[in-house]
Every structure is written in C-alpha cells, then in structure tokens.
N, CA, C and O atoms as a MOPAC input file, in Angstrom:
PM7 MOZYME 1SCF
protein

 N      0.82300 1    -1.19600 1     0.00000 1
 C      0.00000 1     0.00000 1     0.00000 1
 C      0.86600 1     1.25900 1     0.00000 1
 O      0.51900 1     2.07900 1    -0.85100 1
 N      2.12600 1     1.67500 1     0.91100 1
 C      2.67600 1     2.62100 1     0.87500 1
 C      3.26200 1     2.92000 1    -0.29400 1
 O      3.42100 1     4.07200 1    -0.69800 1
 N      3.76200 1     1.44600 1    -1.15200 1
 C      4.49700 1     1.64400 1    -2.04700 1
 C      3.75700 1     2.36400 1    -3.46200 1
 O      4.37200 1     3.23600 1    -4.07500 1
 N      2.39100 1     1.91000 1    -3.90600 1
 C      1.57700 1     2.87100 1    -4.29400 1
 C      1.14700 1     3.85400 1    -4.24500 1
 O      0.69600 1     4.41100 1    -5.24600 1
 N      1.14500 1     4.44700 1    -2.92100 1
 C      0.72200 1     5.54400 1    -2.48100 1
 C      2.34000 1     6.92400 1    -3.30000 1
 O      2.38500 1     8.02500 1    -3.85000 1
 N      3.66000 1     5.46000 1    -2.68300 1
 C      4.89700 1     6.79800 1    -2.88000 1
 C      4.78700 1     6.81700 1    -4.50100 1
 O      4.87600 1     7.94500 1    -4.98600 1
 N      4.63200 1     5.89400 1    -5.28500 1
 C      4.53600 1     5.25500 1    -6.52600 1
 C      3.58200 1     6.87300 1    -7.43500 1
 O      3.91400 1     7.67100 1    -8.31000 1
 N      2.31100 1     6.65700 1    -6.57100 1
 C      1.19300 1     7.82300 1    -7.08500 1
 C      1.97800 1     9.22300 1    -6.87600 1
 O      2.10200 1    10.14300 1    -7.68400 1
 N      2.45300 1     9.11800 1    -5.60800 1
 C      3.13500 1    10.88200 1    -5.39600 1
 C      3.97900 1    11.22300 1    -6.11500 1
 O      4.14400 1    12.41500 1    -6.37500 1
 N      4.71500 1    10.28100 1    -6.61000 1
 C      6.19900 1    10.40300 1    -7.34600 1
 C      5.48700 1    11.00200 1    -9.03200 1
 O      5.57100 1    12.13500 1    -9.50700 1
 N      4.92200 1     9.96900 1    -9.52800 1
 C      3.98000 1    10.17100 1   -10.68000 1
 C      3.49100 1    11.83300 1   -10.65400 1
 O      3.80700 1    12.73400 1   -11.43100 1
 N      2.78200 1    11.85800 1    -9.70200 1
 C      2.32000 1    13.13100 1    -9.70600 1
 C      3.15000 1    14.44100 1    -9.97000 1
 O      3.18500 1    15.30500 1   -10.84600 1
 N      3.89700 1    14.13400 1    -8.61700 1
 C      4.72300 1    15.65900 1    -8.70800 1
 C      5.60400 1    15.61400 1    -9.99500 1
 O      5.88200 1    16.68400 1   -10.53600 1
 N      6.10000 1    14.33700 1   -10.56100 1
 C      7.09100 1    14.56400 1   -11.92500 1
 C      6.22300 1    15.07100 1   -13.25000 1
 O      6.69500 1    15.51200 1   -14.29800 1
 N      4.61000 1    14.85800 1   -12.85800 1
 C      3.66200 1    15.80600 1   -14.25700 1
 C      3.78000 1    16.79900 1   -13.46600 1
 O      4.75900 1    17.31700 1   -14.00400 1
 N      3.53900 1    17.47100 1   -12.59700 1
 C      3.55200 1    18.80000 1   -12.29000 1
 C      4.84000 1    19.16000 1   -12.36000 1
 O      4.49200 1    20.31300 1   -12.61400 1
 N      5.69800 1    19.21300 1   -12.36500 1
 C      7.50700 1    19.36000 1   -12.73200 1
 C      7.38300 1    19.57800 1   -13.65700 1
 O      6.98900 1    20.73900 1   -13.77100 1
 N      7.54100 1    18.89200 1   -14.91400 1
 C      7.46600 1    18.67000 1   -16.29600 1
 C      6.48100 1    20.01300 1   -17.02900 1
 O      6.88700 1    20.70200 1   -17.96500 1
 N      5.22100 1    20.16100 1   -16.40100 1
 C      4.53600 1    21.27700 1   -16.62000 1
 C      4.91700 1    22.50500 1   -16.25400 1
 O      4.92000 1    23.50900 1   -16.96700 1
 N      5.29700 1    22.39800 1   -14.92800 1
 C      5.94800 1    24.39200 1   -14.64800 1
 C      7.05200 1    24.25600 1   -15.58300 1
 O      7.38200 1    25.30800 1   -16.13100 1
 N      7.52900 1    23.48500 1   -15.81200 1
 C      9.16600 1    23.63600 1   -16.38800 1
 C      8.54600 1    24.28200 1   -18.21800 1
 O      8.92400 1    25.37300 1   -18.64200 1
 N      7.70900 1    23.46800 1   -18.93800 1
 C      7.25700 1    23.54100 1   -19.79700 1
 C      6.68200 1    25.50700 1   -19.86700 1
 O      7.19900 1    26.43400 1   -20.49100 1
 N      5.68000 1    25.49600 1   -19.11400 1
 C      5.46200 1    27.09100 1   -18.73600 1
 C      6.74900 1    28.03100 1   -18.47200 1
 O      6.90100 1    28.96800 1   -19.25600 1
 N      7.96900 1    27.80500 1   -17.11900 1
 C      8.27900 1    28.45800 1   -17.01800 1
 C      9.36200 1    29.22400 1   -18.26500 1
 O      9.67300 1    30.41300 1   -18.33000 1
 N      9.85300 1    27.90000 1   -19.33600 1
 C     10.72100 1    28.87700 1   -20.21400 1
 C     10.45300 1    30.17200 1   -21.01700 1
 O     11.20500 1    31.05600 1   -21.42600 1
 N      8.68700 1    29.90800 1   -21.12700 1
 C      9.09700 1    31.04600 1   -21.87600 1
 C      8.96200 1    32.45600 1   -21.17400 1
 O      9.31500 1    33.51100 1   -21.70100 1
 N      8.36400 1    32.32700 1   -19.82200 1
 C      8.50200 1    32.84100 1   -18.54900 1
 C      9.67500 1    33.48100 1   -18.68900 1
 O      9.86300 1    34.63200 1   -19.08500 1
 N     10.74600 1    32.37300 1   -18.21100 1
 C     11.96300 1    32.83000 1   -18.26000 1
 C     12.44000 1    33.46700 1   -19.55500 1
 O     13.44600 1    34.17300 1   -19.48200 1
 N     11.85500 1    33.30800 1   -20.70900 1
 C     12.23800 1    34.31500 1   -22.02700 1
 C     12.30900 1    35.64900 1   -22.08200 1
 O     13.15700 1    36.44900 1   -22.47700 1
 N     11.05700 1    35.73600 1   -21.51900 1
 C     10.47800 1    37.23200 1   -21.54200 1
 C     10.83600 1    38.47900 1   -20.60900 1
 O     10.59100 1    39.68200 1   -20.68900 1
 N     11.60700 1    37.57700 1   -19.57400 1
 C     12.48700 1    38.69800 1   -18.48800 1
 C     13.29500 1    38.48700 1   -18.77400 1
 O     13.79600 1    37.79100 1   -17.89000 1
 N     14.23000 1    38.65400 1   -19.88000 1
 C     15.39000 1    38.60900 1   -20.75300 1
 C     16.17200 1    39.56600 1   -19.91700 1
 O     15.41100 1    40.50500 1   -19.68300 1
 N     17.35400 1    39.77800 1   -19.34400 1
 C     17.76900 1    41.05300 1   -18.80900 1
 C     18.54300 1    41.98800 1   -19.80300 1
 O     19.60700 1    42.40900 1   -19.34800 1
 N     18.23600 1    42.37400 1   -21.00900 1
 C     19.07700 1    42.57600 1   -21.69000 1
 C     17.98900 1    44.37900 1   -22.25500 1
 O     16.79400 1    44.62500 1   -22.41300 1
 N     19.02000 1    45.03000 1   -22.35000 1
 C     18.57400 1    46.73200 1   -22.07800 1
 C     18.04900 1    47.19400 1   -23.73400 1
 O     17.72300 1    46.46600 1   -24.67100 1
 N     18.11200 1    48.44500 1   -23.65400 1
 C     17.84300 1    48.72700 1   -25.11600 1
 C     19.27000 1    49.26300 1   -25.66700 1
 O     19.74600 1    49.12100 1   -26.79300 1
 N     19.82000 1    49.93400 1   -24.51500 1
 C     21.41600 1    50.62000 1   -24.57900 1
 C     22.26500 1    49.64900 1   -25.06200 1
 O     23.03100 1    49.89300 1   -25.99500 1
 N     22.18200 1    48.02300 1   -24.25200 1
 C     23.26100 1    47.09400 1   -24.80800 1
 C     22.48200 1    46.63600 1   -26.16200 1
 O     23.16600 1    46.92300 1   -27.14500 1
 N     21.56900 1    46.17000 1   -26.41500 1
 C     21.23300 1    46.46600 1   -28.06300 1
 C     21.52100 1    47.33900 1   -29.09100 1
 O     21.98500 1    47.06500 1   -30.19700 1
 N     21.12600 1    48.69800 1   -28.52000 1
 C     21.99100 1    49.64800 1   -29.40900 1
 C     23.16900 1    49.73300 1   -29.68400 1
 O     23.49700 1    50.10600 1   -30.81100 1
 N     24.39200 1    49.31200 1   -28.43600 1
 C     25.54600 1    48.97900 1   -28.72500 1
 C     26.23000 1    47.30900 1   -29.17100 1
 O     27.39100 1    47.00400 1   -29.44300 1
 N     24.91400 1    46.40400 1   -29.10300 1
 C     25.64700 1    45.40800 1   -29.99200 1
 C     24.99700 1    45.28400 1   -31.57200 1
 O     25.37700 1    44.57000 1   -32.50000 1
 N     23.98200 1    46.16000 1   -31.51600 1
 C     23.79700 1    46.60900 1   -33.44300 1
 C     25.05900 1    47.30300 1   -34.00900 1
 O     25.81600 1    46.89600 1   -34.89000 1
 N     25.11300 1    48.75900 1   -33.09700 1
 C     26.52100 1    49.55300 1   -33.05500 1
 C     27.78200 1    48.39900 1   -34.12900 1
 O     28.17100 1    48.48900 1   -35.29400 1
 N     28.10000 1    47.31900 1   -32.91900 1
 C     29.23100 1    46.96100 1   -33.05600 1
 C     29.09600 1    45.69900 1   -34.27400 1
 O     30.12800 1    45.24700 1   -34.77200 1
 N     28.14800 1    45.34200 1   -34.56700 1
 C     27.87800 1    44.16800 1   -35.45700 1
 C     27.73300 1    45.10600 1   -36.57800 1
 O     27.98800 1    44.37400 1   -37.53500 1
 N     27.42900 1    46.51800 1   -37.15500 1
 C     27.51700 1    47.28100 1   -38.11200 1
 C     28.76300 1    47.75600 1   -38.64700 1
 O     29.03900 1    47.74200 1   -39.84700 1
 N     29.86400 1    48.37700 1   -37.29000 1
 C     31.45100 1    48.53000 1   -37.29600 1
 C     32.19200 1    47.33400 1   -37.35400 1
 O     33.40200 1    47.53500 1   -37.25000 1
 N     31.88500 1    46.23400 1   -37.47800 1
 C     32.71400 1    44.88000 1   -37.46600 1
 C     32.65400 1    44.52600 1   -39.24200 1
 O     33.62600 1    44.36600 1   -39.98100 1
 N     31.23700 1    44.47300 1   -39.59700 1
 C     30.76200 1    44.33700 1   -40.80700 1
 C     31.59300 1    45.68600 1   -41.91700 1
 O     32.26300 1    45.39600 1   -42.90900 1
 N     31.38300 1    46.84200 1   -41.53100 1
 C     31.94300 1    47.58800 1   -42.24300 1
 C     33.61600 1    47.79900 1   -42.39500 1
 O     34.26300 1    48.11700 1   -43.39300 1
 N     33.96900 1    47.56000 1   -41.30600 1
 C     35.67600 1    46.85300 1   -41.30200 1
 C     36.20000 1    45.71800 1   -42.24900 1
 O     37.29300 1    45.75000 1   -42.81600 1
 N     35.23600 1    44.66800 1   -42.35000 1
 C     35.51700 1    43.84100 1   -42.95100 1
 C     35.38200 1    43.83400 1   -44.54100 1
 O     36.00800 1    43.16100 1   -45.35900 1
 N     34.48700 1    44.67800 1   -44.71200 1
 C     34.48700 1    45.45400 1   -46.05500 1
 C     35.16800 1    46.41300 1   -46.90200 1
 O     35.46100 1    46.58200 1   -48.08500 1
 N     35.31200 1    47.06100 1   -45.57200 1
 C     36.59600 1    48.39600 1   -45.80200 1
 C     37.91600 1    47.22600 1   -46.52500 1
 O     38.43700 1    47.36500 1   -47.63100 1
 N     38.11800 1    46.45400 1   -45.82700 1
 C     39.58200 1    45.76200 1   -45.17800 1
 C     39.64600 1    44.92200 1   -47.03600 1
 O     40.72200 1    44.84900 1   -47.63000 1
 N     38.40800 1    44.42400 1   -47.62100 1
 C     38.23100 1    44.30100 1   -48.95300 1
 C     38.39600 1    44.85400 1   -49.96300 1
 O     38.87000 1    44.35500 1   -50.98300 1
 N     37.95200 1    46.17900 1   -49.78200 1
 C     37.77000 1    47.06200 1   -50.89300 1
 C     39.52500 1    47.46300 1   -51.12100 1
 O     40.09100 1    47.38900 1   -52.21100 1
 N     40.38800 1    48.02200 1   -49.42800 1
 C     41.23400 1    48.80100 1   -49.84600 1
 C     42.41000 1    47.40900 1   -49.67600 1
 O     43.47200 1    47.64600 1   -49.10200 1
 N     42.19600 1    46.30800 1   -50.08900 1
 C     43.56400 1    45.20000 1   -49.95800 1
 C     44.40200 1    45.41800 1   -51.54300 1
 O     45.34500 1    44.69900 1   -51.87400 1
 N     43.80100 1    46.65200 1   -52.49600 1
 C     44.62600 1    46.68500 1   -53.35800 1
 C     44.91500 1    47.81900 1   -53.62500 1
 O     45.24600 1    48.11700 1   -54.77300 1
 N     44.85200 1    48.86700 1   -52.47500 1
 C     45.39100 1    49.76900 1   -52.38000 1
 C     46.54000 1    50.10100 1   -51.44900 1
 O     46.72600 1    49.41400 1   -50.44400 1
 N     47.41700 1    51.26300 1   -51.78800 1
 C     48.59200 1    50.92100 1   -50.77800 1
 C     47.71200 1    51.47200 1   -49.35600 1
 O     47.10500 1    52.52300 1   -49.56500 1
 N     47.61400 1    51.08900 1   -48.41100 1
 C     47.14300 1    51.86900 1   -47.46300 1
 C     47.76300 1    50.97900 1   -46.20100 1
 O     48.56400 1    50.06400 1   -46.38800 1
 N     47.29400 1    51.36500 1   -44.93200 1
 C     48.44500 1    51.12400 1   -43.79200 1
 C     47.12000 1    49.88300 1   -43.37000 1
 O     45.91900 1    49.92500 1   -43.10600 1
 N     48.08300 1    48.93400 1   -43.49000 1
 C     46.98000 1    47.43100 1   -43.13700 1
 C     47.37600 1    47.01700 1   -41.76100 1
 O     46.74100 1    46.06800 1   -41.30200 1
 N     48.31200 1    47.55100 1   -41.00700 1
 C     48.11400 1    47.50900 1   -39.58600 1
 C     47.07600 1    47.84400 1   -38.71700 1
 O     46.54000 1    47.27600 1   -37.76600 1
 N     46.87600 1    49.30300 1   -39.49500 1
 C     46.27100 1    50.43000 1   -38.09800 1
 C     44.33300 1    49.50900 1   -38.51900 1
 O     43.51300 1    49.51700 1   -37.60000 1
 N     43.94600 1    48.86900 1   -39.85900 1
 C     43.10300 1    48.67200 1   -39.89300 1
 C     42.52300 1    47.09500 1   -40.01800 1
 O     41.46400 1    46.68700 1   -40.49500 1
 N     43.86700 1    46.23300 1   -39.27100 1
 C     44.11100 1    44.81400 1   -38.90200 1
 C     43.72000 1    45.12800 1   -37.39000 1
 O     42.87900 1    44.44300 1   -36.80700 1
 N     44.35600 1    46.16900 1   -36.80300 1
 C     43.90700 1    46.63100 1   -35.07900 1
 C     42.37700 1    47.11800 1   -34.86500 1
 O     41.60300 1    46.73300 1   -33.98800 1
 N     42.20400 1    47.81400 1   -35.62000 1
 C     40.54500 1    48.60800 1   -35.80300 1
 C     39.54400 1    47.11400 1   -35.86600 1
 O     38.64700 1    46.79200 1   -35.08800 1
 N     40.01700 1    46.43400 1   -36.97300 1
 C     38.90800 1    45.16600 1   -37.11800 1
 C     38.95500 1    44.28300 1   -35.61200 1
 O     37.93900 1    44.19100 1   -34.92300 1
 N     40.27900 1    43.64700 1   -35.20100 1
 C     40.58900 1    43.38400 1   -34.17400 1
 C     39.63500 1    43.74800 1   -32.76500 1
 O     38.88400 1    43.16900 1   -31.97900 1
 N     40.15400 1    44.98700 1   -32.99300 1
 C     39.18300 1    45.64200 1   -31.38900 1
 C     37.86600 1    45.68300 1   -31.38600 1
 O     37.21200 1    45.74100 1   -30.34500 1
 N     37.10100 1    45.64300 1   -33.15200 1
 C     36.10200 1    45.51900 1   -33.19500 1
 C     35.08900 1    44.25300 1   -33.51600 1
 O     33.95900 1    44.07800 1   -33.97400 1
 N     36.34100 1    43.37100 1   -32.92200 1
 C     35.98500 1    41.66400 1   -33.33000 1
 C     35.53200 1    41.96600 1   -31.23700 1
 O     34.47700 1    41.98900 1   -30.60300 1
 N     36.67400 1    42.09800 1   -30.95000 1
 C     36.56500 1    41.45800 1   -29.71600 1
 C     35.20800 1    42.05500 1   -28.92500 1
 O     34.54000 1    41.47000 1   -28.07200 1
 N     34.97100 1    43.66300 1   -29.57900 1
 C     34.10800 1    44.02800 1   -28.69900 1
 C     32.55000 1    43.66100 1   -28.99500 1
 O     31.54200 1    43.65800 1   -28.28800 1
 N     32.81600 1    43.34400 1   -30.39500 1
 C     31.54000 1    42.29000 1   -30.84200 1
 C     31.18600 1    40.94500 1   -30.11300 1
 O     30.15600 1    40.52100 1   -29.58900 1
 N     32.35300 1    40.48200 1   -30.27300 1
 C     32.24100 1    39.17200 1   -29.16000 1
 C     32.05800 1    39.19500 1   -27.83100 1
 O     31.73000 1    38.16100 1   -27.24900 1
 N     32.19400 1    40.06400 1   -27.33500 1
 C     32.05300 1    40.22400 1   -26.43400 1
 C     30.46600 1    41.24500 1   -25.52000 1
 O     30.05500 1    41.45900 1   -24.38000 1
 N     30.09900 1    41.57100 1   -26.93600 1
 C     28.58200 1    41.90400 1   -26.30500 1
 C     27.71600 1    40.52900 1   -26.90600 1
 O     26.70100 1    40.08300 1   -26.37200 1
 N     28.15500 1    40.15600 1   -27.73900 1
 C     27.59700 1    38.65900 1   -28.22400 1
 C     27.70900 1    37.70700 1   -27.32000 1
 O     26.88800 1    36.84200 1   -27.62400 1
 N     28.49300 1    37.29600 1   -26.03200 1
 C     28.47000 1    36.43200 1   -25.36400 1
 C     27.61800 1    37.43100 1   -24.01400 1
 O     27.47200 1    36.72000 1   -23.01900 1
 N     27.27600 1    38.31700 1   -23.89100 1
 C     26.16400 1    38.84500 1   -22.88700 1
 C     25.29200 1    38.48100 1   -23.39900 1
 O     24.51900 1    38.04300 1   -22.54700 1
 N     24.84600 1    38.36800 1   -24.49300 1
 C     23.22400 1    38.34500 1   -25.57700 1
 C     23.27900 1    36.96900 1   -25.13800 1
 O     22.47800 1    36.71300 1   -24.23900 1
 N     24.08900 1    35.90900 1   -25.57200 1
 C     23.95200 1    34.62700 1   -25.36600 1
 C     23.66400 1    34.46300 1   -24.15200 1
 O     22.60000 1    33.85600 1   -24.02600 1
 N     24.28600 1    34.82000 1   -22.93300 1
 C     24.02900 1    34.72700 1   -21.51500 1
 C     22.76500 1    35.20600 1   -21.30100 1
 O     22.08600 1    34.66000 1   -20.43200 1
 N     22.17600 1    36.42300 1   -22.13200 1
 C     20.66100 1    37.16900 1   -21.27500 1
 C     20.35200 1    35.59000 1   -21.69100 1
 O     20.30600 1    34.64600 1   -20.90300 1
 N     20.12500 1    35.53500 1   -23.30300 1
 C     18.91800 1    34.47600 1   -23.62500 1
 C     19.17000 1    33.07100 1   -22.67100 1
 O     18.25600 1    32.54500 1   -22.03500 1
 N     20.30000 1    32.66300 1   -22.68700 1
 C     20.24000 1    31.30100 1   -21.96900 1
 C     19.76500 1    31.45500 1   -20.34500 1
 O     19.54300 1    30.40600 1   -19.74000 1
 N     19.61500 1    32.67200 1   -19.67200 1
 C     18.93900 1    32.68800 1   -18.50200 1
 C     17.53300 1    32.17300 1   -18.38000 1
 O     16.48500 1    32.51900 1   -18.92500 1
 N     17.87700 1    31.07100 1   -17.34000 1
 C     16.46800 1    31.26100 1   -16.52800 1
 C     16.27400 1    29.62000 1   -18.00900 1
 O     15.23800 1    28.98000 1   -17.83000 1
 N     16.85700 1    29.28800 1   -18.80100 1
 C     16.35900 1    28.10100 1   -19.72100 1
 C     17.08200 1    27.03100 1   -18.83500 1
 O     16.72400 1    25.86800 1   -19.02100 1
 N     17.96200 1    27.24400 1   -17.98400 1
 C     18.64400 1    26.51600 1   -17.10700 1
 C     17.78300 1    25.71100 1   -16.31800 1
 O     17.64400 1    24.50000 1   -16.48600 1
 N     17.03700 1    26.58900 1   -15.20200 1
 C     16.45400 1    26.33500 1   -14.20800 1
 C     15.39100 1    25.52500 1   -14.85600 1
 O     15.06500 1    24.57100 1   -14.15000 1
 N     14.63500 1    25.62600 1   -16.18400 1
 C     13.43300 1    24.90400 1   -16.83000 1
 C     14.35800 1    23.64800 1   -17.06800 1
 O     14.17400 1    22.60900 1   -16.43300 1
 N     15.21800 1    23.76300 1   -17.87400 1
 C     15.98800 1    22.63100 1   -18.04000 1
 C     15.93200 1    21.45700 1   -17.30200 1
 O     15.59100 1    20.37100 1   -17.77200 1
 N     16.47600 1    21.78900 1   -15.41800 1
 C     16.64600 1    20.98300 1   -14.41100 1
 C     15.31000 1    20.64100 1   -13.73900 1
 O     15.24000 1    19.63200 1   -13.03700 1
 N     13.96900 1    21.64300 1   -13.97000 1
 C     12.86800 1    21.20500 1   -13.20600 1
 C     11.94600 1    19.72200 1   -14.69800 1
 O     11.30700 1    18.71100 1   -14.40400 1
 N     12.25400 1    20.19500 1   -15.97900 1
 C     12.27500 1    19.07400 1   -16.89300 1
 C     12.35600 1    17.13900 1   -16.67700 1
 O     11.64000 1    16.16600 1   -16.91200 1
 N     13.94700 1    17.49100 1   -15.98800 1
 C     14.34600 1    16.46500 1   -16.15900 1
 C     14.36100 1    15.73800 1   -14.83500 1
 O     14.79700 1    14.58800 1   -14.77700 1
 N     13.89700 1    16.37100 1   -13.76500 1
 C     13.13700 1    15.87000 1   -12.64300 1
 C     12.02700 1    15.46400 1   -12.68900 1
 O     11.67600 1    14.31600 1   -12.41500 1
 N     11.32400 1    16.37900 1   -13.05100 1
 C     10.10100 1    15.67100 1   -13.95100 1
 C     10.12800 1    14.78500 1   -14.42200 1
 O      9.04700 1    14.22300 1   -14.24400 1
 N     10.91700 1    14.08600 1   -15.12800 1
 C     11.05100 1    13.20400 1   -16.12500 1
 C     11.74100 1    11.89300 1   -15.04400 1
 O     11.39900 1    10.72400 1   -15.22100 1
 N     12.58500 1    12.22900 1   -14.10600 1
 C     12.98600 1    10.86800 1   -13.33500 1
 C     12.13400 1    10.77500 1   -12.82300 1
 O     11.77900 1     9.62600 1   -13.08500 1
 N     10.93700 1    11.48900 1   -11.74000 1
 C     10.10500 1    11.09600 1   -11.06900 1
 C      9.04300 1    10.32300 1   -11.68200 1
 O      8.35200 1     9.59000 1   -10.97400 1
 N      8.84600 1    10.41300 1   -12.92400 1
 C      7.95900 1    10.17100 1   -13.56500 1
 C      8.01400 1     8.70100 1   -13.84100 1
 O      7.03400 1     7.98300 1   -13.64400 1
 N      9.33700 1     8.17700 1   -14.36900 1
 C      9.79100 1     6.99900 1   -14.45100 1
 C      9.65000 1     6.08500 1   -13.40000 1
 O      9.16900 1     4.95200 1   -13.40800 1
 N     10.33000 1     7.00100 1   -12.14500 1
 C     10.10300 1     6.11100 1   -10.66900 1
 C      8.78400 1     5.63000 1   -10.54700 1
 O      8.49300 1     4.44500 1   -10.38100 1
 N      7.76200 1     6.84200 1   -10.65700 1
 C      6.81200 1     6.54800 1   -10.21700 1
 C      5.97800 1     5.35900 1   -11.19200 1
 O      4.90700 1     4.82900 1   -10.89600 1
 N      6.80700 1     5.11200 1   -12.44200 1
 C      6.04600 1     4.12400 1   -13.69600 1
 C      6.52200 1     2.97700 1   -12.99900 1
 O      5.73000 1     2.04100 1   -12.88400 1
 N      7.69800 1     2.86400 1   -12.49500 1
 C      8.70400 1     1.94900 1   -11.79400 1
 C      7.96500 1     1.39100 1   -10.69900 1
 O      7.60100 1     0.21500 1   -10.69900 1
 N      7.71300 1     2.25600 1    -9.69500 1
 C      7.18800 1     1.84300 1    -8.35600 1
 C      5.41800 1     1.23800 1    -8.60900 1
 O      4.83400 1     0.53100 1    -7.78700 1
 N      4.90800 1     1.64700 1    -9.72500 1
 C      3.56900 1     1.51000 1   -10.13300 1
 C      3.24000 1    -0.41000 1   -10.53200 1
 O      2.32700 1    -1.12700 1   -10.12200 1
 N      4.41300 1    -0.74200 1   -11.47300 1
 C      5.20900 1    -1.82700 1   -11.85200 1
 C      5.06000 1    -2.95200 1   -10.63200 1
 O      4.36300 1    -3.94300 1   -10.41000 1
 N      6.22300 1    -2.14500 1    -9.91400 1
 C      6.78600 1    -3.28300 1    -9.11700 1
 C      5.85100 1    -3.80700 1    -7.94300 1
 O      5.89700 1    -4.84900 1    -7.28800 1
 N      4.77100 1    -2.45100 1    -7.89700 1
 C      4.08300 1    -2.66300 1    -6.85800 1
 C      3.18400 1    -3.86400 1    -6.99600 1
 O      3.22000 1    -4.79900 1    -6.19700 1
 N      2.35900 1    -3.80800 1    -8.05500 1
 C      1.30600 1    -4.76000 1    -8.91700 1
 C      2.12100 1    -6.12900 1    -9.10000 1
 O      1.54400 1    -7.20300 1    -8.93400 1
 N      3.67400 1    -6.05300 1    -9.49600 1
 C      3.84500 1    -7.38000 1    -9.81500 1
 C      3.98300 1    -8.07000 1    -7.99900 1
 O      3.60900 1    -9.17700 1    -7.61100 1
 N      4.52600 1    -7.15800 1    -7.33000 1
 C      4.45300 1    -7.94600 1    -6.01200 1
 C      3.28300 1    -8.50300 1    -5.42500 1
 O      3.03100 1    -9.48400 1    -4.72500 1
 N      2.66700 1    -7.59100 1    -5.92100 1
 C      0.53900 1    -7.73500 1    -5.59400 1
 C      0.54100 1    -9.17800 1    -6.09600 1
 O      0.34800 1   -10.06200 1    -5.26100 1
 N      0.68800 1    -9.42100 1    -7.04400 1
 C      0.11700 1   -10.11200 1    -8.11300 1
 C      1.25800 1   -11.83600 1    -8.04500 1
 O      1.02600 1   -12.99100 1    -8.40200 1
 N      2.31700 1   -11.24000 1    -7.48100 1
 C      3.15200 1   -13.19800 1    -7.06300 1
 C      2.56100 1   -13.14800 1    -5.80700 1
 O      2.37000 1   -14.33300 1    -5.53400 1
 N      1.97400 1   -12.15600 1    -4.45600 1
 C      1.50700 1   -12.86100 1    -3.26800 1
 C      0.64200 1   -13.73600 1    -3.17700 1
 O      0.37300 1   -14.22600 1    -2.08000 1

C-alpha cells in the first residue's frame, strides 16, 4: 500500500515538474535582462565589425596602412564578441532552471512508472 501511495506521489509531482518547467521557459524568455542601450551597442558593433571587414576588402589593393586597420577590425571583433556572449548569456537565462525542473520531472515520472510496476507485480506473485 505505501508503495503505491509513494509510486502515485512520485507520478504526480514529476507531471507537475514537467509542466511548470514547460510554462516556465518562456517565462523565463520574456524577463530577458538585456537593455535597449546594450542592443543599441551590440547593433553599433555588429555594423562597425561588418563595415571593417568590407573596408579591409575594398582597400587590400590599395597601398594603405593594413596595420592600423588589422587593429581597428581586431578591437572591433573582440568588442563584438564580447557583447555577443552577454546576448547569449541574457537568452540562456532562466532556460537553465526549466531545463533541471524538466528532467526531474522526467525521473520522477519513471520512478513513479517503476514503483507503479513493481508494486502490482508484487501484488500479483503474493
């Protein structure tokens, strides 16, 4: 009897797991922490990265100083990448926590298919 009873609870709470988790991502989508300022400055920098790399095309057959604009692309790689791995961080927030309430969901769920199982076959050789 208990073992059904833990069998039913287990079952239970791993659909209710599975469901907030399901709800909370996009929950967690929508409080994105990400500003309008750092948008404006990673359009900014994804426009100056792009236009560097064009520049850096047009003038490779002209004599011109390919250092000072090997450093310019450079600084404007890194600072691209580097608002690009905040963007990646806002969005992957908070998909974490859905992630781990998922896959609890998902063991309890099993247990409880498990304990549901074992309970009946014990029922069933007494």
């Amino acid at each position: 009897m208990r073992f059904s009873i833990l069998s039913s609870v287990l079952l239970g709470f791993g659909i209710c797991l599975l469901g907030i988790s399901i709800a909370a991502k996009p929950l967690a989508r929508a409080s994105v922490p990400w500003t309008d300022e750092q948008a404006h400055d990673y359009e900014a920098a994804t426009a100056k990265l792009h236009a560097l790399s064009y520049q850096h095309r047009s003038d490779h057959h002209h004599d011109h100083d390919h250092n000072v604009d090997e450093k310019n692309r450079d600084d404007a790689k890194r600072e691209y990448d580097r608002l690009r791995a905040a963007l990646d961080s806002a969005r992957a927030r908070g998909s974490h926590a859905a992630w781990l309430l998922r896959w609890s969901g998902v063991v309890m769920i099993v247990l409880g298919m498990v304990g549901c199982f074992a309970g009946r076959w014990m029922s069933a050789s007494k």
